[in-house]
C-alpha positions as CSV (number, residue, x, y, z in Angstrom):
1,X,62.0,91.7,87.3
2,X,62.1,94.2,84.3
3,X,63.9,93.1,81.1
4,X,64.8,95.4,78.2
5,X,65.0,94.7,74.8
6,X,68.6,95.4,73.5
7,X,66.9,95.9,69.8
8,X,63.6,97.7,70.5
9,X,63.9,98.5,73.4
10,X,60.9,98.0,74.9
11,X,60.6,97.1,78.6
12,X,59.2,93.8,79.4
13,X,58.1,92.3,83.0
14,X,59.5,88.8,84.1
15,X,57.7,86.5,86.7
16,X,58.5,84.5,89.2
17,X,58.8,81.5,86.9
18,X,61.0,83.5,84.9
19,X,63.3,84.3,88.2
20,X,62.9,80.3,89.3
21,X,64.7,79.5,85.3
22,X,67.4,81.7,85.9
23,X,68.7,80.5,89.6
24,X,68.5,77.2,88.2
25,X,70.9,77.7,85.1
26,X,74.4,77.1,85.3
27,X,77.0,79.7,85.6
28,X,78.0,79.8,82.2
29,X,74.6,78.7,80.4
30,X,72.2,81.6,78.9
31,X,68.8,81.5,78.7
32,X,67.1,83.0,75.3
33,X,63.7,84.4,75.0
34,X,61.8,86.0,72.2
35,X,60.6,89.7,72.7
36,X,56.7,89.7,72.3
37,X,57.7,93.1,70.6
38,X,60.2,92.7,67.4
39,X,61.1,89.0,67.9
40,X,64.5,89.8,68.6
41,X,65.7,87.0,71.2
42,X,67.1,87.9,74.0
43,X,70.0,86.2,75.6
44,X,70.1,86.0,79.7
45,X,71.5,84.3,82.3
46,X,72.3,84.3,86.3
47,X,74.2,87.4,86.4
48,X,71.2,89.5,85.0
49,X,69.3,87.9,88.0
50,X,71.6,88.9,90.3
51,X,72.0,92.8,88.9
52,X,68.8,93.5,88.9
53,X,67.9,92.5,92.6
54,X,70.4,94.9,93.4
55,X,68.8,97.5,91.3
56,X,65.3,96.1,92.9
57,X,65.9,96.7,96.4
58,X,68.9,99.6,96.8
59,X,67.9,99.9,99.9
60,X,69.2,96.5,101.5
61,X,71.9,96.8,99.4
62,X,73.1,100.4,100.8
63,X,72.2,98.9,104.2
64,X,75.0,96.4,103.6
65,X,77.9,98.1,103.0
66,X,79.5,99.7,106.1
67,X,81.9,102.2,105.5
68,X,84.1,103.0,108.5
69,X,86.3,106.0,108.6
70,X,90.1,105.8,108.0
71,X,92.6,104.2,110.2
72,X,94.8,106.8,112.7
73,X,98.2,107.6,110.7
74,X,101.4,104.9,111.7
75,X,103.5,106.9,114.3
76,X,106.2,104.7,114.5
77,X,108.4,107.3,112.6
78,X,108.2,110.2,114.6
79,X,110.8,108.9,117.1
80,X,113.3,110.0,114.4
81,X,111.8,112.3,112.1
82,X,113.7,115.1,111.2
83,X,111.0,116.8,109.0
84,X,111.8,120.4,108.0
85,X,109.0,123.3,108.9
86,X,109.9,126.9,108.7
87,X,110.1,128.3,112.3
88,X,108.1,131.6,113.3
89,X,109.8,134.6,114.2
90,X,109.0,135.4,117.6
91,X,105.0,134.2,117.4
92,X,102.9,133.9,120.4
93,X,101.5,130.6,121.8
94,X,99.3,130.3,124.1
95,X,98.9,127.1,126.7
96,X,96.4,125.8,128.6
97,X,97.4,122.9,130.7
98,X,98.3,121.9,134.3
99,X,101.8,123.1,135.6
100,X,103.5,119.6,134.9
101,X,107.0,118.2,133.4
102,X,105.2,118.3,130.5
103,X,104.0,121.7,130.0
104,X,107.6,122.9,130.9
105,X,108.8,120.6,127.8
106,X,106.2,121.7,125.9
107,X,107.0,125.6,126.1
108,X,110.7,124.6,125.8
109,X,110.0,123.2,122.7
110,X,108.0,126.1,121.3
111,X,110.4,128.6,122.3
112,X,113.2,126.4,120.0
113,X,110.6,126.7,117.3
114,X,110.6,130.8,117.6
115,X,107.4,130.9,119.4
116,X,106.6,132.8,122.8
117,X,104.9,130.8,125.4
118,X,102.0,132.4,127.8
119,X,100.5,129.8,130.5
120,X,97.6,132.1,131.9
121,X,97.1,131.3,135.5
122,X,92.9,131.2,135.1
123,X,90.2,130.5,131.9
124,X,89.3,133.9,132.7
125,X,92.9,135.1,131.8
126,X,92.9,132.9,128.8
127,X,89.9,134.4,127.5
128,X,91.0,137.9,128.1
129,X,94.7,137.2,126.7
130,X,92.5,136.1,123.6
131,X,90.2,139.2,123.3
132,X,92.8,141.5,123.0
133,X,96.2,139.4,121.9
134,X,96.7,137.6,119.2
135,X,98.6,133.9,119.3
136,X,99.8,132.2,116.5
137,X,99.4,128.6,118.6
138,X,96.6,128.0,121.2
139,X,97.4,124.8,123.0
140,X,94.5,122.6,125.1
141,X,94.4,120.2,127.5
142,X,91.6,117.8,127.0
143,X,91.1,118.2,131.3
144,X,92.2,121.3,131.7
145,X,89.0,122.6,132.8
146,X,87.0,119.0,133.8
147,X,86.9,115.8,133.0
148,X,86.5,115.8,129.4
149,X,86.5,118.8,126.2
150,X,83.2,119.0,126.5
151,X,83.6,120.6,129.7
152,X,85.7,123.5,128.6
153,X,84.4,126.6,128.3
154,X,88.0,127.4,126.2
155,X,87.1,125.3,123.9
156,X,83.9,126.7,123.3
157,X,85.1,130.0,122.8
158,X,87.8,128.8,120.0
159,X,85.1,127.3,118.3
160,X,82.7,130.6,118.7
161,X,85.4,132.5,116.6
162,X,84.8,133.9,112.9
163,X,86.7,132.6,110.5
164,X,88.7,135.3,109.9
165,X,90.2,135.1,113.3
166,X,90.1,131.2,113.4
167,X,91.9,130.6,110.4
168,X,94.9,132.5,111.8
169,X,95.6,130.2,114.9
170,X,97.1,126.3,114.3
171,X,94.8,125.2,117.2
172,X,96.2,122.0,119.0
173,X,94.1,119.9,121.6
174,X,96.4,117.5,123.8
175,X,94.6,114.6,126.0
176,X,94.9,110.4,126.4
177,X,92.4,110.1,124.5
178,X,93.4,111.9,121.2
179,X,95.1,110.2,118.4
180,X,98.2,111.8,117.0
181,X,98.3,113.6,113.9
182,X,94.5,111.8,113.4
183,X,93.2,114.6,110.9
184,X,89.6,113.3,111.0
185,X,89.7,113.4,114.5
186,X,90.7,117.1,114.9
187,X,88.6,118.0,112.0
188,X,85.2,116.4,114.2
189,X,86.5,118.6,116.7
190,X,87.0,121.8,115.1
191,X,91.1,121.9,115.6
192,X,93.7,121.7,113.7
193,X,95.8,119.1,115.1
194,X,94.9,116.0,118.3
195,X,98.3,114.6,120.1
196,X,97.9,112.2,122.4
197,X,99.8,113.2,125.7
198,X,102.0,109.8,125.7
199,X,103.5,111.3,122.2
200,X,104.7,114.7,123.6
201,X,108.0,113.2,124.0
202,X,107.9,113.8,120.7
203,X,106.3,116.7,120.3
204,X,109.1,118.5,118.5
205,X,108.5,116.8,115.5
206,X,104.9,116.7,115.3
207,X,105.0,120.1,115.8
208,X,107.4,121.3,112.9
209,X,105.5,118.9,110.7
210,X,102.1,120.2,111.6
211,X,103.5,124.0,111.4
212,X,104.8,123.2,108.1
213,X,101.4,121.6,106.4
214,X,99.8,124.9,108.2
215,X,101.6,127.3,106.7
216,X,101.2,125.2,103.2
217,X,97.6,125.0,103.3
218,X,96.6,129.0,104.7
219,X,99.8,131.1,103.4
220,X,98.6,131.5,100.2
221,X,95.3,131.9,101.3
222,X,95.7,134.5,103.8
223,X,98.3,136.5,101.2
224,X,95.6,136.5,99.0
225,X,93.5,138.2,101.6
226,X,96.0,140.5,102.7
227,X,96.3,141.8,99.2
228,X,92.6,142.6,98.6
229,X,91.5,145.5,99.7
230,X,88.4,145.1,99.7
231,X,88.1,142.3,102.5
């Protein structure tokens, strides 16, 4: 236990019969020494003991706080949402899920928003539509390829990209296990968006509100970009 003068200064080393006085004292007694040093006294009392084993042992201390990461975003308004995003003229989109009701609704939906939809038959056509196209949405099924992303050799590509190309496609991953609109989750995952495949009912809305916090966050960036001619 280390005390510190308030007047001198000096540093001065409590023992354990020290430490026994002040769990003994009530709450709101102090207890007053004299510094060996300048005679100043010193006034302490329970709270100092507790500070400074804290300070003593940081290590137990950091070892008891758990920090857990942010809870998923409510979703309970998207059933009527009418949140404005501007709509793309005539963009490319790109999907990569099973032939299924939803699939259909999904390219439905991004044709309303302005957006062309390509379903490539094979990974090997998806590839090769990404090495020489270019598609403003790329669109994922968690299963598309196995049983889980980590299977998906599309995946691993997207994530393979520079920047410069990267930062120029709203990348989406749909799958039951995915969160909606869970921005830590797509961020551990290197996308730009999760939607869990019960929610793409809904998927007009999320999508107008994740096009327009896209184009918020990398317009400016990518005008800025655009106009230097040295990049």
């Amino acid at each position: 236990m280390i005390i510190t003068c308030n007047h001198c200064h000096k540093k001065l080393k409590g023992n354990d019969k020290l430490r026994a006085s002040l769990e003994q004292l009530p709450p709101d007694q102090p207890l007053r020494l004299k510094c060996p040093h300048c005679g100043h006294v010193i006034s302490l009392n329970r709270d100092f003991l507790i500070s400074n084993q804290a300070s003593e042992d940081p290590g137990d201390q950091s070892r008891s706080v758990q920090v857990s990461p942010p809870e998923p975003p409510d979703l309970n308004w998207l059933a009527t949402s009418l949140h404005g995003a501007r709509e793309s003229s005539e963009a490319q989109a790109l999907i990569l899920m099973k032939d299924s009701e939803a699939r259909t609704s999904l390219g439905a939906t991004l044709e309303e928003l302005g957006f062309r939809p390509f379903f490539p038959a094979s990974i090997n056509e998806a590839l090769e539509r990404m090495r020489s196209g270019t598609y403003a949405v790329v669109i994922l099924h968690s299963r598309h390829e196995g049983e889980t992303l980590s299977d998906s050799t599309f995946h691993d590509f997207i994530c393979s990209l520079n920047m410069h190309r990267r930062r120029t496609i709203l990348y989406i991953l749909v799958g039951p296990e995915f969160k909606t609109l869970y921005d830590l989750e797509a961020l551990s995952l290197s996308a730009n968006l999760t939607i869990n495949e019960q929610e793409l009912r809904v998927a007009r809305t999320i999508l107008r509100l994740a096009l327009s916090q896209y184009h918020e966050l990398f317009d400016p960036f990518l005008e800025e970009l655009a106009a230097d001619p040295n990049h």
